[in-house]
N, C-alpha and C positions, 0 to 999 in steps of 0.2 A: 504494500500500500504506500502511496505518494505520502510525504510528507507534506502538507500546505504552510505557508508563509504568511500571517498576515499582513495584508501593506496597504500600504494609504495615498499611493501613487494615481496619479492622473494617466491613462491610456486613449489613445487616440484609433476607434474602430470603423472600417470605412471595409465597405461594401458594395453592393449590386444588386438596385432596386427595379425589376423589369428592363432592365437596359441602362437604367439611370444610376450614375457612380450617386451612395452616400455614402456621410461621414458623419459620425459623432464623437462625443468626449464623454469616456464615463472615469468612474473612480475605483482601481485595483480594490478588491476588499481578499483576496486570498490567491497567491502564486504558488504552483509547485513546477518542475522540470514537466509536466505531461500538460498542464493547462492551467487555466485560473477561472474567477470568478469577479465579472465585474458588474457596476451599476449603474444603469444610465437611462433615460428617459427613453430611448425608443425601444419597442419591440424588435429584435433581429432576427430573420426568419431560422426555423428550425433546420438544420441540417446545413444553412449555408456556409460558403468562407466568405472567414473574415479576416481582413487584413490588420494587425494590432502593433502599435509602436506604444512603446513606452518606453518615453526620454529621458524622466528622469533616472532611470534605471539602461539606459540606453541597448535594451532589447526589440525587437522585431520580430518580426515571422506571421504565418498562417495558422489561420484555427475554422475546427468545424465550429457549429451553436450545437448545442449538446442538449440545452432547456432555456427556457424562457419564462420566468413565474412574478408575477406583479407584486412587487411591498407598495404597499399606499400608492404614489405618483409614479415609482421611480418601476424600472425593471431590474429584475436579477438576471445574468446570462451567463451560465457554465459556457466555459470554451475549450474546448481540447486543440493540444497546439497539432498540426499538421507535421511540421518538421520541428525536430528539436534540438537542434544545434544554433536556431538564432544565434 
């Protein structure tokens, strides 16, 4: 089992909406080597990739959406990373 990380970092997640590039900012709430969990206002489709940078931490790389579960406003989004050598 992955060990998770709690962190408090800012991640930048952008995607592929029907053809149309988006982009949002959520807030790192748990990092391991296989994936994370972040928070951010949009729904991000299930199954998609998503493209994840996080600078202050200066990682990168590819993730599925693994879940998608609503706290109050915000969303919660498992992502497993694609490649893991970011």
């Amino acid at each position: 089992m992955q060990r998770r990380e709690s962190c408090h970092d800012h991640a930048i997640l952008s995607w592929d909406s029907n053809g149309s590039p988006v982009q949002a900012k959520g807030k790192v709430l748990n990092l391991s080597d296989s994936g994370m969990a972040v928070e951010c206002f949009d729904r991000l489709p299930d199954r998609s990739i998503v493209a994840v940078a996080i600078p202050q931490l200066g990682r990168h790389g590819l993730a599925t959406v693994r879940y998608s579960t609503q706290r109050g406003l915000r969303m919660i989004t498992g992502l497993e990373f694609v490649d893991r050598r970011r």
